[in-house]
PDBQT receptor file of N, H, CA, C and O in Angstrom, charges set to zero:
ATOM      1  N   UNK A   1      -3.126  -3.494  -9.176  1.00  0.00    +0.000 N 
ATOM      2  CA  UNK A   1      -2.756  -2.709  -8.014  1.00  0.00    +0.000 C 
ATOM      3  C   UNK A   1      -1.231  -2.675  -7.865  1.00  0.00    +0.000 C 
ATOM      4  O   UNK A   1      -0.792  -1.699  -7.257  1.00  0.00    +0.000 OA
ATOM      5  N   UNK A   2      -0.309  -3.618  -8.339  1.00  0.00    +0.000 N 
ATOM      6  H   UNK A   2      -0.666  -4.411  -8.833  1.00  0.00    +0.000 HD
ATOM      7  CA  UNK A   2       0.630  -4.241  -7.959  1.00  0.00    +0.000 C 
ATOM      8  C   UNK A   2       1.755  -2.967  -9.100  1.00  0.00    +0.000 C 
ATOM      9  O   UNK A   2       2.727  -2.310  -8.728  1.00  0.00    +0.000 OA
ATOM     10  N   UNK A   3       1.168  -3.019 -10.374  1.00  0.00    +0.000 N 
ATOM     11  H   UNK A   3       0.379  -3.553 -10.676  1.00  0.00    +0.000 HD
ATOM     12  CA  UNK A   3       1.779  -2.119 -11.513  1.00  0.00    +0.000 C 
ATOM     13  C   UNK A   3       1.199  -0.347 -10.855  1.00  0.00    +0.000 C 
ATOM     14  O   UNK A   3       1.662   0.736 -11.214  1.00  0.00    +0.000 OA
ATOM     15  N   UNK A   4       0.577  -0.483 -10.285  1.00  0.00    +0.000 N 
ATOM     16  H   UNK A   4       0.201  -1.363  -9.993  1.00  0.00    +0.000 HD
ATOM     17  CA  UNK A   4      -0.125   1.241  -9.812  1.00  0.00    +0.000 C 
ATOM     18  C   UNK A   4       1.283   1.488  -8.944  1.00  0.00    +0.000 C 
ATOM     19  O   UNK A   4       2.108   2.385  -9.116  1.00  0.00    +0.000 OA
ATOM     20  N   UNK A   5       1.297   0.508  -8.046  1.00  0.00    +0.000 N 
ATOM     21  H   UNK A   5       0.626  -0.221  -7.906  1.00  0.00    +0.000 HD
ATOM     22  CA  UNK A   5       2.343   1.234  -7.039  1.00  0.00    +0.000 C 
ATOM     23  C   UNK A   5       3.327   1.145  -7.158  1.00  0.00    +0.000 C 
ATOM     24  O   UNK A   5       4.069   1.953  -6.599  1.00  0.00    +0.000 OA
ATOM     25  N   UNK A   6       3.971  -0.144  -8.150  1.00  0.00    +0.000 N 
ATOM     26  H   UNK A   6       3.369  -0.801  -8.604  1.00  0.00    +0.000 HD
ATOM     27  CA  UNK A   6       4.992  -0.009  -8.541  1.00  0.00    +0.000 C 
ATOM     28  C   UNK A   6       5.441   1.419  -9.940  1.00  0.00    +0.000 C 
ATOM     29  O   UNK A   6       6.573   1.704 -10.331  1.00  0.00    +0.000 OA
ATOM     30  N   UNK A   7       4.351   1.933 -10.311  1.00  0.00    +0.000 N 
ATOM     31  H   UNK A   7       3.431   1.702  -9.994  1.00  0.00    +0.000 HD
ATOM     32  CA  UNK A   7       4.955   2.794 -11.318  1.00  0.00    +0.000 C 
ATOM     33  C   UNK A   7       4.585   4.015 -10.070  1.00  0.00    +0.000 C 
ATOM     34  O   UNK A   7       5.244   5.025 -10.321  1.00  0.00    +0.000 OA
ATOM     35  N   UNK A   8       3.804   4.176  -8.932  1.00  0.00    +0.000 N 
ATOM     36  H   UNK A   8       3.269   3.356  -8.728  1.00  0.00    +0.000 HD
ATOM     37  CA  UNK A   8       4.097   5.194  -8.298  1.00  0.00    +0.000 C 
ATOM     38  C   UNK A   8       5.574   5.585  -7.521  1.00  0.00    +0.000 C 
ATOM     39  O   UNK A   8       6.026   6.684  -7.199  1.00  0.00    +0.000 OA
ATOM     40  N   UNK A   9       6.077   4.330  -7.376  1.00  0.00    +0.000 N 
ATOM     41  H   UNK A   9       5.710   3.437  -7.637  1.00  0.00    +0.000 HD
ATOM     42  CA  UNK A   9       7.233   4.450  -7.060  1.00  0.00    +0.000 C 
ATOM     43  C   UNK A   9       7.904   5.178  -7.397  1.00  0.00    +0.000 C 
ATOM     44  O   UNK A   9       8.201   6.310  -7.016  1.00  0.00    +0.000 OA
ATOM     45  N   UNK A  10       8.381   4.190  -8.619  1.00  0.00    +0.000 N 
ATOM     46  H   UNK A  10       8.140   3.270  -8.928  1.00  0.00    +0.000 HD
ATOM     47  CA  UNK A  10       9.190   4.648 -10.296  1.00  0.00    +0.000 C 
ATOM     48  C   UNK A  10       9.618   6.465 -10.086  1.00  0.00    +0.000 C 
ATOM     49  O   UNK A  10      10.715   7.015 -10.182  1.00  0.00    +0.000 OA
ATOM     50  N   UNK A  11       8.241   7.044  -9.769  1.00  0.00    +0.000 N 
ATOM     51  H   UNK A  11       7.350   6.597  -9.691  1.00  0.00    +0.000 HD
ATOM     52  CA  UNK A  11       7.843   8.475 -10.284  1.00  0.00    +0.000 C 
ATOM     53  C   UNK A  11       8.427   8.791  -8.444  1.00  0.00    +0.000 C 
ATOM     54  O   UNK A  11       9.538   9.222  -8.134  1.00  0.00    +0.000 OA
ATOM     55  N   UNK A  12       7.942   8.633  -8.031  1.00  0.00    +0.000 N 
ATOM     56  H   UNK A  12       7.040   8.283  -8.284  1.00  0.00    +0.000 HD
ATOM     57  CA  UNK A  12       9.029   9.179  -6.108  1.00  0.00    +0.000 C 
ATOM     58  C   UNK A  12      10.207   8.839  -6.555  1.00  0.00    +0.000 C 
ATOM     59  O   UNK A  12      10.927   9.557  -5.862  1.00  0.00    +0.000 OA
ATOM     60  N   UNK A  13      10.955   8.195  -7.288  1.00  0.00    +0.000 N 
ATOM     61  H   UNK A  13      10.369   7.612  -7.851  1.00  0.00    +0.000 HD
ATOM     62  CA  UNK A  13      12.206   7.671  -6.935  1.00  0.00    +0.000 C 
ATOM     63  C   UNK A  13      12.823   8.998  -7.906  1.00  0.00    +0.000 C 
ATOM     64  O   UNK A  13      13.881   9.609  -7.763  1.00  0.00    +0.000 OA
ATOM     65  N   UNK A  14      11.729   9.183  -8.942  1.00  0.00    +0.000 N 
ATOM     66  H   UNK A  14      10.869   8.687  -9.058  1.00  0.00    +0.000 HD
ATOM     67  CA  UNK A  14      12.412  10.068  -9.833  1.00  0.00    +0.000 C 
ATOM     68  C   UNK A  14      12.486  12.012  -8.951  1.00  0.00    +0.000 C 
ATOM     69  O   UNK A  14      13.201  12.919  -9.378  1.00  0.00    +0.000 OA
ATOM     70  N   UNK A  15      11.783  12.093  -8.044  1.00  0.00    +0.000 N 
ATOM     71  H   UNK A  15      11.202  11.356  -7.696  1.00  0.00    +0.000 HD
ATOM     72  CA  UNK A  15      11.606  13.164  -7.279  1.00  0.00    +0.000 C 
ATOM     73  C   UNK A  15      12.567  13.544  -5.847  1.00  0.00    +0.000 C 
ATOM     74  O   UNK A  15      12.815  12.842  -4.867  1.00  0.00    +0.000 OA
ATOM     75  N   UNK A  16      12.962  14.888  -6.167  1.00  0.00    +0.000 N 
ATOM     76  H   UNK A  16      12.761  15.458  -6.964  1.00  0.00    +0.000 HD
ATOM     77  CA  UNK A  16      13.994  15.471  -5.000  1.00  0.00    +0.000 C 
ATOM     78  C   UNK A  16      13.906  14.336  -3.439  1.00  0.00    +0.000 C 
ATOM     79  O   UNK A  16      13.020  14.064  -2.629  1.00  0.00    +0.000 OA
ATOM     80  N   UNK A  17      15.020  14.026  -3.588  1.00  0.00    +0.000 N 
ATOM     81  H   UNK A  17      15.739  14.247  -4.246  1.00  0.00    +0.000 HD
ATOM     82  CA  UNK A  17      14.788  13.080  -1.870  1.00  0.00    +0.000 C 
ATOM     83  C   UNK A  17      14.301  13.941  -0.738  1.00  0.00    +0.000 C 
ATOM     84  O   UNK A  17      13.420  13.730   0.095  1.00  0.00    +0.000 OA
ATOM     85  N   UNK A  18      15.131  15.002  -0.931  1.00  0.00    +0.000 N 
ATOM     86  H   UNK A  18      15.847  15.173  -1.608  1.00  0.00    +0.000 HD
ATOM     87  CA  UNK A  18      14.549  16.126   0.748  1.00  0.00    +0.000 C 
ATOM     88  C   UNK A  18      13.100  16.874  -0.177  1.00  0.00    +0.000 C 
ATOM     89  O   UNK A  18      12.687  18.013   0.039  1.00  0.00    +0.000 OA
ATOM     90  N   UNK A  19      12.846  16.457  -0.622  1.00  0.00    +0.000 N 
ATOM     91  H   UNK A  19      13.181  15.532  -0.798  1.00  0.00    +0.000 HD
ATOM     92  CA  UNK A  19      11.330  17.133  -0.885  1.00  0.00    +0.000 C 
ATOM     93  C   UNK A  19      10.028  16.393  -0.085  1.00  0.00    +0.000 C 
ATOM     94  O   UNK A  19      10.202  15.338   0.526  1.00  0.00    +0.000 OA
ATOM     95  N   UNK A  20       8.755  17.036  -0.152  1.00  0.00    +0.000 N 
ATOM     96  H   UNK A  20       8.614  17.893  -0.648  1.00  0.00    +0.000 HD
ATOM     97  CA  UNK A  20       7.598  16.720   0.113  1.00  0.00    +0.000 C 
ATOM     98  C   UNK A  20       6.949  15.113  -0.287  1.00  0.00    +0.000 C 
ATOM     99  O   UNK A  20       6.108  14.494   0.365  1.00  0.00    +0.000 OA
ATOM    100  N   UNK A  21       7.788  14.582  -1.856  1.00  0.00    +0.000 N 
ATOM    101  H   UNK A  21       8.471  15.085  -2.385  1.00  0.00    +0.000 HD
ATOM    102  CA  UNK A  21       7.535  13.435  -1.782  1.00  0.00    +0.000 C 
ATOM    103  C   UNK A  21       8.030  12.297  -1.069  1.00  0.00    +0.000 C 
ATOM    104  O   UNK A  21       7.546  11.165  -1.065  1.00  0.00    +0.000 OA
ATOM    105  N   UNK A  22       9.224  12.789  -0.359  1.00  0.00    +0.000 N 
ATOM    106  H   UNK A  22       9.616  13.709  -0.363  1.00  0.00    +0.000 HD
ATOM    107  CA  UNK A  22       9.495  11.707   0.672  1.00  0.00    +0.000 C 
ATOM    108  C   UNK A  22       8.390  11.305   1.390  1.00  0.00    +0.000 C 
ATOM    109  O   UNK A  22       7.979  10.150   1.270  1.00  0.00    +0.000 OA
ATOM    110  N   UNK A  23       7.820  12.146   2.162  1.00  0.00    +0.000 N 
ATOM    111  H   UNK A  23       8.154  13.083   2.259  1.00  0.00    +0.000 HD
ATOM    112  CA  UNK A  23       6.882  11.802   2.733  1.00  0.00    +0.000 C 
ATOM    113  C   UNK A  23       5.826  10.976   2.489  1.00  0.00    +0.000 C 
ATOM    114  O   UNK A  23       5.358  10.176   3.300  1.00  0.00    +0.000 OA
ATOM    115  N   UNK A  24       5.386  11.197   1.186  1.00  0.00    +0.000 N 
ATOM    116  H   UNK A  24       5.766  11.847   0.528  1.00  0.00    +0.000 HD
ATOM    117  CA  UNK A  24       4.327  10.481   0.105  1.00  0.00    +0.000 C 
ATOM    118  C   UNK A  24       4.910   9.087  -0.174  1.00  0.00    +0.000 C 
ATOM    119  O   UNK A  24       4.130   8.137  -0.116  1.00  0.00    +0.000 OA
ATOM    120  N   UNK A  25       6.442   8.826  -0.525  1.00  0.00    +0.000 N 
ATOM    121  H   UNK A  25       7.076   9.598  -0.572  1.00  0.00    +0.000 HD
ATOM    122  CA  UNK A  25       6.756   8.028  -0.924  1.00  0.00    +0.000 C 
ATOM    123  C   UNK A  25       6.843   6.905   0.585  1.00  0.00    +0.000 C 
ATOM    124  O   UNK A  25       6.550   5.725   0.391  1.00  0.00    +0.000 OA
ATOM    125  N   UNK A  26       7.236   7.334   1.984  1.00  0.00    +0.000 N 
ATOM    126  H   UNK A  26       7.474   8.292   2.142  1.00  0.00    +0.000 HD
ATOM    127  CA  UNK A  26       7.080   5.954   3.370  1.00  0.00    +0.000 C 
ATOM    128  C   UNK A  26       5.870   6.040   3.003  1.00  0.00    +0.000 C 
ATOM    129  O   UNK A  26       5.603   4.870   2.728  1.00  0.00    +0.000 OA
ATOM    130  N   UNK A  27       4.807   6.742   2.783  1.00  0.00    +0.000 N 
ATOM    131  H   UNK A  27       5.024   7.693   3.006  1.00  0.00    +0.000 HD
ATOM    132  CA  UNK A  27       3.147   6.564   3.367  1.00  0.00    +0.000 C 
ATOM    133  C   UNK A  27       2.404   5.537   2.431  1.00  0.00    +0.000 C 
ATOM    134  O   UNK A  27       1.481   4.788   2.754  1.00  0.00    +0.000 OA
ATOM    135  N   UNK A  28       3.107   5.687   1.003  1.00  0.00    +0.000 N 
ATOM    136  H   UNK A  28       3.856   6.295   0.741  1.00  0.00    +0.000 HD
ATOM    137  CA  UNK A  28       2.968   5.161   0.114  1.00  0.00    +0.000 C 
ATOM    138  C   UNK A  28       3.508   3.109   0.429  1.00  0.00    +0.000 C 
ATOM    139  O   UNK A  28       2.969   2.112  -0.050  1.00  0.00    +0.000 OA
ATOM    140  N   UNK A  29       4.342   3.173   1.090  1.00  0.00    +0.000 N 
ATOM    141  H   UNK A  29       4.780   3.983   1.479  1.00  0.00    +0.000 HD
ATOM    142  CA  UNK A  29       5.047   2.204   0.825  1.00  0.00    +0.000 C 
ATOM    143  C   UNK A  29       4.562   1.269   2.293  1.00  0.00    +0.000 C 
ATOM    144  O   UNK A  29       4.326   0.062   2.323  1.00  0.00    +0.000 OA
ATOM    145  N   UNK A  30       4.494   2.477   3.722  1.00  0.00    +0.000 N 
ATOM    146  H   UNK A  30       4.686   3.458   3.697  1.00  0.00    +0.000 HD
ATOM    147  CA  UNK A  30       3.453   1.957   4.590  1.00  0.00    +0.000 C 
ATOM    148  C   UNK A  30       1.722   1.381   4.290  1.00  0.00    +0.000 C 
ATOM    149  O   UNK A  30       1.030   0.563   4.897  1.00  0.00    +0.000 OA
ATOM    150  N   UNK A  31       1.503   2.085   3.290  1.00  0.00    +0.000 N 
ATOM    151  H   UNK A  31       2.065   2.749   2.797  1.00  0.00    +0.000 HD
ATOM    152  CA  UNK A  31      -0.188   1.770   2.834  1.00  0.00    +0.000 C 
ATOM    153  C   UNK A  31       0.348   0.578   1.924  1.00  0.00    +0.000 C 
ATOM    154  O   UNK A  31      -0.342  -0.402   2.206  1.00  0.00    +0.000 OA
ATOM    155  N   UNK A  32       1.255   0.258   0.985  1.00  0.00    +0.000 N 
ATOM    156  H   UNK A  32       1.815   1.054   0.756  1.00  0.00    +0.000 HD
ATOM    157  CA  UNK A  32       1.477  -0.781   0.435  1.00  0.00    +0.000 C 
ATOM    158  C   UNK A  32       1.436  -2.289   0.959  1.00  0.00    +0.000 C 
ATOM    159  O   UNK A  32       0.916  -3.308   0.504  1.00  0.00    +0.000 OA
ATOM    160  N   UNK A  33       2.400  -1.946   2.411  1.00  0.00    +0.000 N 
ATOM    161  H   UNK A  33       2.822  -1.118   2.780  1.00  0.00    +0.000 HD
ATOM    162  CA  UNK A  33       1.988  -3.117   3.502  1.00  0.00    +0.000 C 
ATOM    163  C   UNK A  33       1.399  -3.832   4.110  1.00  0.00    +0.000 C 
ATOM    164  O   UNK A  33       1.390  -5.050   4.292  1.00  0.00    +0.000 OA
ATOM    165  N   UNK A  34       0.550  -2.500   4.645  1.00  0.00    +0.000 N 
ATOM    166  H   UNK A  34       0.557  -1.511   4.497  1.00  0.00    +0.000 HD
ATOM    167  CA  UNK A  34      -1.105  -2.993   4.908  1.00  0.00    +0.000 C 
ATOM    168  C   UNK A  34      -1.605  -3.843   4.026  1.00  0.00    +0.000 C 
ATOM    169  O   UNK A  34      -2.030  -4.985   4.199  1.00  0.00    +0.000 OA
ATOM    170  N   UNK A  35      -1.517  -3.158   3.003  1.00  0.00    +0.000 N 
ATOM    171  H   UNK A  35      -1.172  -2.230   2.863  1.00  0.00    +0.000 HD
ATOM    172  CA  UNK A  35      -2.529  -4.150   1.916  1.00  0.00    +0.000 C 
ATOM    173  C   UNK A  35      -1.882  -5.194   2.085  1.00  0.00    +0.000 C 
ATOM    174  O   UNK A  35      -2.345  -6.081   2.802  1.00  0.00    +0.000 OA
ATOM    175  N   UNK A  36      -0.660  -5.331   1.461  1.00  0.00    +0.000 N 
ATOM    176  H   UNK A  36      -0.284  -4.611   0.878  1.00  0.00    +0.000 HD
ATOM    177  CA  UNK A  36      -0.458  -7.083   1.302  1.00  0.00    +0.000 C 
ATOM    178  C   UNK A  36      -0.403  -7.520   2.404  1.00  0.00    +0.000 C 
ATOM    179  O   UNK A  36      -0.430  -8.745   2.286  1.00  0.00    +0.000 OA
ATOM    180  N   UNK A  37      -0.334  -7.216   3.541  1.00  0.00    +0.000 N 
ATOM    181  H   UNK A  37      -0.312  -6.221   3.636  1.00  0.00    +0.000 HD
ATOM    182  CA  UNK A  37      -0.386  -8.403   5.214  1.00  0.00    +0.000 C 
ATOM    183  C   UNK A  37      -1.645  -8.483   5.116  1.00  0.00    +0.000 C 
ATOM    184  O   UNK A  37      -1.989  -9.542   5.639  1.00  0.00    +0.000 OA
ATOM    185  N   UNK A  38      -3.224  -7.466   4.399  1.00  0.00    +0.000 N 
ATOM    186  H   UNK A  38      -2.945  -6.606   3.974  1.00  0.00    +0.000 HD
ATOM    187  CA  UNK A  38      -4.397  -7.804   4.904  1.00  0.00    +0.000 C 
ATOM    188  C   UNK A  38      -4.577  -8.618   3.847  1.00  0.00    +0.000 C 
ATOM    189  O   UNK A  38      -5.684  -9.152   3.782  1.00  0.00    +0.000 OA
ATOM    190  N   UNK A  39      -3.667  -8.901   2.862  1.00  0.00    +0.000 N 
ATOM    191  H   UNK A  39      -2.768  -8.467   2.915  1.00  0.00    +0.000 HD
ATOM    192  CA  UNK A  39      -4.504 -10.021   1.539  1.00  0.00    +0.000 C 
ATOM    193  C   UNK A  39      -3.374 -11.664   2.477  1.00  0.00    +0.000 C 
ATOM    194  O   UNK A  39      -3.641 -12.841   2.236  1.00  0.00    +0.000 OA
ATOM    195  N   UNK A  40      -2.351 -11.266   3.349  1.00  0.00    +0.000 N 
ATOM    196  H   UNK A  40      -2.134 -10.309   3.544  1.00  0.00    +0.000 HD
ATOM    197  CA  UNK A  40      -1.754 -12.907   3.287  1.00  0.00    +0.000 C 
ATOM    198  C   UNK A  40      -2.887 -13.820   3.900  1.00  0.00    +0.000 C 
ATOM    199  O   UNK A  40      -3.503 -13.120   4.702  1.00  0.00    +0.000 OA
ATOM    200  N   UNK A  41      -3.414 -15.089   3.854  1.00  0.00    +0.000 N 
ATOM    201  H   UNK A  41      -2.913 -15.658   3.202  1.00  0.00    +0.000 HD
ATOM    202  CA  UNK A  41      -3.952 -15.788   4.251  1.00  0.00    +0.000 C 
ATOM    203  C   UNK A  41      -5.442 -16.107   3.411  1.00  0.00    +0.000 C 
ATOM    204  O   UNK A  41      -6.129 -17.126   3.487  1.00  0.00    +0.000 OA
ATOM    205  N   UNK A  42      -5.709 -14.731   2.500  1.00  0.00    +0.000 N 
ATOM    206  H   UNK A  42      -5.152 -13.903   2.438  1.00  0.00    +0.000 HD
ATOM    207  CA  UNK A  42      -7.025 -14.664   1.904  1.00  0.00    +0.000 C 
ATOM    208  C   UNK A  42      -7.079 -15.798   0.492  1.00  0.00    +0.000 C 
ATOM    209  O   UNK A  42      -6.053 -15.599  -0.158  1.00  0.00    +0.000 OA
ATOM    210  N   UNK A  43      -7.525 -16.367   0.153  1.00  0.00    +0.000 N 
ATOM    211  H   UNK A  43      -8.359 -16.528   0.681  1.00  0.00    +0.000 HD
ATOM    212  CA  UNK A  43      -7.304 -17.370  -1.311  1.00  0.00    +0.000 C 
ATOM    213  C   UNK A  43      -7.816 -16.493  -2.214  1.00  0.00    +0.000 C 
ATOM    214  O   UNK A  43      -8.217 -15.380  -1.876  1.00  0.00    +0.000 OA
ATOM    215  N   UNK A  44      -7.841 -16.954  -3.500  1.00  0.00    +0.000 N 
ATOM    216  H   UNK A  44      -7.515 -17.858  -3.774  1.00  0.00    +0.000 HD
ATOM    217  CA  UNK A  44      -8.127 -16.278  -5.090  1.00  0.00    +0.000 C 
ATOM    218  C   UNK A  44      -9.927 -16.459  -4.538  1.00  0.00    +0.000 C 
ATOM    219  O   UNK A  44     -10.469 -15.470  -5.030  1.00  0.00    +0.000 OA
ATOM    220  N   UNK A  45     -10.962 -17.238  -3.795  1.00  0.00    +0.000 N 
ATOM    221  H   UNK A  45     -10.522 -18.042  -3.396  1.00  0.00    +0.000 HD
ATOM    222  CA  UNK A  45     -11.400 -17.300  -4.286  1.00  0.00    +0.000 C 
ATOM    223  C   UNK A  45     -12.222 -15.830  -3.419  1.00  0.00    +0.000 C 
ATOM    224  O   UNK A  45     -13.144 -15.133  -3.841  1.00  0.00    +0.000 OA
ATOM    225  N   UNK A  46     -11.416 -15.728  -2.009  1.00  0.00    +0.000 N 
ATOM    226  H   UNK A  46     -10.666 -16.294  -1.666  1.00  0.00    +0.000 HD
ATOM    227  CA  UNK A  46     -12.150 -14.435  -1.319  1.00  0.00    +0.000 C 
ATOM    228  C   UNK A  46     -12.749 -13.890  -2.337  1.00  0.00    +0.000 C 
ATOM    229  O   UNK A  46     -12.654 -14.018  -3.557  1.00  0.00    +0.000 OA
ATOM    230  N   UNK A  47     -13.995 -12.654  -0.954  1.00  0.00    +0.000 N 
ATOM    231  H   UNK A  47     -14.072 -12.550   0.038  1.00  0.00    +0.000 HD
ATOM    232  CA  UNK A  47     -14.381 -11.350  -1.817  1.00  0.00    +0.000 C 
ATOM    233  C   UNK A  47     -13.702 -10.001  -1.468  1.00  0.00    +0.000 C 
ATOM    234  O   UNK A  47     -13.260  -9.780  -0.340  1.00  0.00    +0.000 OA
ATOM    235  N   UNK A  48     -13.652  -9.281  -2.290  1.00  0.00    +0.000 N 
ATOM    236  H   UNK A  48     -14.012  -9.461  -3.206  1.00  0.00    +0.000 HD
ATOM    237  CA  UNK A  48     -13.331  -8.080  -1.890  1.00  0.00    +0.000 C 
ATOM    238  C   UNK A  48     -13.901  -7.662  -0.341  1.00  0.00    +0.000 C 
ATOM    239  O   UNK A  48     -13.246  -7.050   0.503  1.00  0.00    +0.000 OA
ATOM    240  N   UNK A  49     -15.242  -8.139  -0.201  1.00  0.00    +0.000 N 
ATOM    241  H   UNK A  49     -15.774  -8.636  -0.887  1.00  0.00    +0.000 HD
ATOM    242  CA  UNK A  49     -15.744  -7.285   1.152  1.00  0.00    +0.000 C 
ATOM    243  C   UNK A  49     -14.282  -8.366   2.112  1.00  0.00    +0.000 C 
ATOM    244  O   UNK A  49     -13.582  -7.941   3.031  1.00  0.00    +0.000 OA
ATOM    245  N   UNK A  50     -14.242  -9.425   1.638  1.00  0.00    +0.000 N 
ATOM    246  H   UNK A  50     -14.811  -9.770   0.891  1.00  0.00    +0.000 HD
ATOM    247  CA  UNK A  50     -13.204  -9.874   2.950  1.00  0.00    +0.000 C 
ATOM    248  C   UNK A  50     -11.599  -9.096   2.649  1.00  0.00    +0.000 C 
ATOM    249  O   UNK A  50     -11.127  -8.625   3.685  1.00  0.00    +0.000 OA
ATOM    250  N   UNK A  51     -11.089  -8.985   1.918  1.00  0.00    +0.000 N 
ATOM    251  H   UNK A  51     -11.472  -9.366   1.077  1.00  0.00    +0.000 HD
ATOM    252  CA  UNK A  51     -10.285  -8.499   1.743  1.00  0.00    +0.000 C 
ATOM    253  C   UNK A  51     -10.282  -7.314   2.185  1.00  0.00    +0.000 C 
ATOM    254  O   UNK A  51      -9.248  -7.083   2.811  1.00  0.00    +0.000 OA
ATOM    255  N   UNK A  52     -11.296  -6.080   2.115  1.00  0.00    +0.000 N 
ATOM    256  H   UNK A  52     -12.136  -6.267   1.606  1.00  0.00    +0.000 HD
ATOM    257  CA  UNK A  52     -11.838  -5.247   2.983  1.00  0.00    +0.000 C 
ATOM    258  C   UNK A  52     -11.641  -5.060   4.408  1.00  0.00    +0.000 C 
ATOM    259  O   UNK A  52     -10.878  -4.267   4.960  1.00  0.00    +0.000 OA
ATOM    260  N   UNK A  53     -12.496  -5.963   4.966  1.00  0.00    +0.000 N 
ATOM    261  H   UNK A  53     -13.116  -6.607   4.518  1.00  0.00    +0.000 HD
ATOM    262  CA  UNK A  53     -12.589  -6.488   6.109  1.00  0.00    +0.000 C 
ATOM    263  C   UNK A  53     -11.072  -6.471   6.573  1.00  0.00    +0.000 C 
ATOM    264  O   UNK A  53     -10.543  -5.528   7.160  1.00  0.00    +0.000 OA
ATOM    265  N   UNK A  54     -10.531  -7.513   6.262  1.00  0.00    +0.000 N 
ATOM    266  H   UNK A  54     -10.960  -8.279   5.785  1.00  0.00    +0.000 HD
ATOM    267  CA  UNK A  54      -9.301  -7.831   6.923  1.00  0.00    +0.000 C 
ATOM    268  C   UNK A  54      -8.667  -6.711   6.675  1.00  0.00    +0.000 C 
ATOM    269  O   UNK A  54      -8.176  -6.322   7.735  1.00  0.00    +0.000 OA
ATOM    270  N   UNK A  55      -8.369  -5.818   5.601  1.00  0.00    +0.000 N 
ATOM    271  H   UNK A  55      -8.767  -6.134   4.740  1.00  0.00    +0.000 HD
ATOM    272  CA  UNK A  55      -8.008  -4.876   5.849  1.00  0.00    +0.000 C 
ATOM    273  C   UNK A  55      -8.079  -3.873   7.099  1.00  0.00    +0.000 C 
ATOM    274  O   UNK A  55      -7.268  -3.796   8.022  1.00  0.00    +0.000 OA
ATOM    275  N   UNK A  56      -9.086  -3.228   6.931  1.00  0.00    +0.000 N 
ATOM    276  H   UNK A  56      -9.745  -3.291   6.181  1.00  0.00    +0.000 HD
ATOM    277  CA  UNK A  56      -9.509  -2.976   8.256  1.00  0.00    +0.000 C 
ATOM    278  C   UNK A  56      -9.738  -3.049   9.761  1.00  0.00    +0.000 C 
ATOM    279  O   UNK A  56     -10.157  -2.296  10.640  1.00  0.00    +0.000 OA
ATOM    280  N   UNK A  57      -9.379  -4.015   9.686  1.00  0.00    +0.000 N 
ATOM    281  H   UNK A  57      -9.039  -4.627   8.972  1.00  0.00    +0.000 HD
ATOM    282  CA  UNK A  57      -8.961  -5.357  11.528  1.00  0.00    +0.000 C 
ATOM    283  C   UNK A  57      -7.691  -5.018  11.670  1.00  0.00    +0.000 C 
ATOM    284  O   UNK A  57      -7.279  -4.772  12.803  1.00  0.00    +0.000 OA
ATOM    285  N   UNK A  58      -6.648  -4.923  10.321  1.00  0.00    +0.000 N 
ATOM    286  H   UNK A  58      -6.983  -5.124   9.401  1.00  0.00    +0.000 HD
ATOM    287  CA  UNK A  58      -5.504  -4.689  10.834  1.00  0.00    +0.000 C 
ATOM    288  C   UNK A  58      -5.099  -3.408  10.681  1.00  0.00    +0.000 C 
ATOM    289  O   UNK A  58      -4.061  -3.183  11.305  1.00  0.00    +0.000 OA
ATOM    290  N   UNK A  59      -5.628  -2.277   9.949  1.00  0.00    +0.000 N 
ATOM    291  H   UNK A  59      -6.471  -2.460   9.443  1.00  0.00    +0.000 HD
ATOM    292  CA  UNK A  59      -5.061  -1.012   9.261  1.00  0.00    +0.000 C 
ATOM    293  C   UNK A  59      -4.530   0.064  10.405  1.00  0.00    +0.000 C 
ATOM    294  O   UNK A  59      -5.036   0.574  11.405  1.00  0.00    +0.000 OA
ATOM    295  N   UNK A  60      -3.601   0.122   9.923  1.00  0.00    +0.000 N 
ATOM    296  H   UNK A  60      -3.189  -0.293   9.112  1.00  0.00    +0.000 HD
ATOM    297  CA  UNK A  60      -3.406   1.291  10.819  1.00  0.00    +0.000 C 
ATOM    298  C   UNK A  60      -2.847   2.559  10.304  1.00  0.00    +0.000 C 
ATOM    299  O   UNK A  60      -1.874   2.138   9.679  1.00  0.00    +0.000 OA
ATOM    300  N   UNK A  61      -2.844   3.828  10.170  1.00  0.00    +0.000 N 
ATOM    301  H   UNK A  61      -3.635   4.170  10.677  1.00  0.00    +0.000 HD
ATOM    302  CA  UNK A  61      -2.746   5.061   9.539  1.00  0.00    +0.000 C 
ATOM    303  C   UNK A  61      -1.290   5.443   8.900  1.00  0.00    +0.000 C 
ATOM    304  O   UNK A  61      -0.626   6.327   9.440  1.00  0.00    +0.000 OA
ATOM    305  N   UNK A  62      -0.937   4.947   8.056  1.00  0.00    +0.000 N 
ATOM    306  H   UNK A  62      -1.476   4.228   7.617  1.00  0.00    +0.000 HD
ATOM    307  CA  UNK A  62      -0.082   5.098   7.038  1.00  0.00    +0.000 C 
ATOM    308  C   UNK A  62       1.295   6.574   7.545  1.00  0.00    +0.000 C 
ATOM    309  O   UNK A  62       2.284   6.813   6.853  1.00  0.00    +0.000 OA
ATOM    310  N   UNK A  63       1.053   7.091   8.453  1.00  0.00    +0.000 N 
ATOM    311  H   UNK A  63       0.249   6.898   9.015  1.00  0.00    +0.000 HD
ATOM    312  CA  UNK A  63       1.383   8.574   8.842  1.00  0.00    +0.000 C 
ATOM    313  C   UNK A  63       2.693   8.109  10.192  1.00  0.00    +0.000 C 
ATOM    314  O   UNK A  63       3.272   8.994  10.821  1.00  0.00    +0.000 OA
TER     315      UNK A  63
């Protein structure tokens, strides 16, 4: 997940700043957050449904 968003980056960084991917690129980087604040506290041995879960308790719309 970690190489997905980091090479989505890569590819926004390579795109017009006043363009449409700005936008893509905070929403991108807001949804990035979420995730990792809903994985801090979870161990290796969680499940996805908790990781899920906690996701979801805290998510809030990337926009």
């Amino acid at each position: 997940m970690e190489r997905l968003v980091a090479n989505y980056r890569t590819l926004l960084q390579q795109v017009d700043v006043g363009g449409p991917a700005q936008s893509a690129r905070a929403k991108a980087a807001a949804l990035t957050k979420q995730v990792l604040d809903a994985l801090e506290g979870l161990d290796e041995e969680s499940s996805a449904a908790e990781a899920v879960a906690s996701w979801r308790a805290g998510s809030r719309p990337p926009c």
